[in-house]
C-alpha positions in Angstrom: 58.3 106.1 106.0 61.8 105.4 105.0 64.3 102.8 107.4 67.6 102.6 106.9 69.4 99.4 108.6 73.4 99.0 108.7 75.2 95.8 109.1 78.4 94.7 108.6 80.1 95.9 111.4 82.4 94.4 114.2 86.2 93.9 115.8 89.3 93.8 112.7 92.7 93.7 113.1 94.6 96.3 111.7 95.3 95.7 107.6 92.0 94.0 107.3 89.2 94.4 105.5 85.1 94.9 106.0 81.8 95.2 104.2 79.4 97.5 105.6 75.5 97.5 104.0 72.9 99.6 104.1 69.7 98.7 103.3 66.3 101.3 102.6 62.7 100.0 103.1 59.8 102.0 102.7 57.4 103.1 99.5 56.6 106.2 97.6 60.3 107.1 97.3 63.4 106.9 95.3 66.8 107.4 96.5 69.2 110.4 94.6 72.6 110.2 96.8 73.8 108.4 100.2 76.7 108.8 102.3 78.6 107.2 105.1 79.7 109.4 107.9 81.5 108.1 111.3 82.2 109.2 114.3 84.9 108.2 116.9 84.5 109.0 120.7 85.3 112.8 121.3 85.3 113.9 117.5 82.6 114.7 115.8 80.7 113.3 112.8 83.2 113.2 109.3 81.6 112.4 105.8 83.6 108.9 104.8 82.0 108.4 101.4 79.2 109.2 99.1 77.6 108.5 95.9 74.9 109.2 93.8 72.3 108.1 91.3 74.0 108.4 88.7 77.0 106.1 90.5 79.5 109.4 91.3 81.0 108.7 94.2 83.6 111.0 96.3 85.9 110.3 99.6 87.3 111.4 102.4 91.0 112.1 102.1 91.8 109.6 105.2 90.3 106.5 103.3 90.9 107.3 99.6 91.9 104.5 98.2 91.3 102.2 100.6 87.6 102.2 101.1 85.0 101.7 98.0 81.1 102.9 98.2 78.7 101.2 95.7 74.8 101.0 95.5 72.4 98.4 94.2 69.7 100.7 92.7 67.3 97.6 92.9 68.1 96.2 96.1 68.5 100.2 97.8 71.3 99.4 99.4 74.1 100.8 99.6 78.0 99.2 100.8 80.7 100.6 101.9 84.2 97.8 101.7 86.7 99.0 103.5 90.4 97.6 103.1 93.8 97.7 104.7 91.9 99.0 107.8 93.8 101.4 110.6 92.9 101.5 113.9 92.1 105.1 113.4 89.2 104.4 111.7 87.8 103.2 114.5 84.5 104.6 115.1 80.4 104.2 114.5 79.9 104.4 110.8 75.9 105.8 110.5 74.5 105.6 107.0 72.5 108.8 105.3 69.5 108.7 102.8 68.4 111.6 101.0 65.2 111.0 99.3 62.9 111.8 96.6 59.0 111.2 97.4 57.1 110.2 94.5 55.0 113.4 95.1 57.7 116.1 95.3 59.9 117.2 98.0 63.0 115.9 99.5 63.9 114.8 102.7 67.1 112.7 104.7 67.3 109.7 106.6 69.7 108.0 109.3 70.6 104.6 110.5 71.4 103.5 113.7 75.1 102.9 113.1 77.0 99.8 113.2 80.6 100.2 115.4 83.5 99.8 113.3 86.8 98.9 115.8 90.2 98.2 114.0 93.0 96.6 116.6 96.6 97.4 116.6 
């Protein structure tokens, strides 16, 4: 099947920055859009970022033009750099596959998470 792995993660001060990865293995697939979602204690799970095969990518309000999503087609991975970091975007960022098998059909895939924690 399809495994998604994030990395990247860890303690910042606030104003600084992080790369976050996310990297698909598996066969028999191909990857048409991923997402980064998060999700702070006592809220509940917010789309951060996505983007697409074709390289379209959208964001939430709260990190636009701060945060940049990008893909490696070749490598399927996906990253998410996040600058000038608050500590409200504290949280576990989880990363979200949706996949094409080679057969027909479509189907979604989560990571773990990786926790994200900006200081003050």
């Amino acid at each position: 099947q399809v495994q998604l792995v994030e990395s990247g993660g860890g303690l910042v001060q606030a104003g600084g920055s992080l790369r976050l990865s996310c990297a698909a293995s598996g066969s028999d697939f191909s990857i048409y859009a991923m997402g980064w979602y998060r999700q702070a204690p006592g809220n509940q799970r917010e789309l951060v970022a996505q983007i697409t095969s074709s390289d379209t990518s959208n964001y939430a309000d709260s990190v636009k033009g701060r945060f940049t999503v990008s893909r490696d087609n070749a490598k399927n991975t996906m990253y998410l750099q996040m600058n000038s970091l608050k500590p409200e975007d504290t949280a576990v960022y989880y990363c979200k596959a949706h996949i094409t098998w080679r057969w027909g059909g479509r189907t979604s895939y989560w990571g773990q998470g990786t926790q994200v924690t900006v200081s003050s």
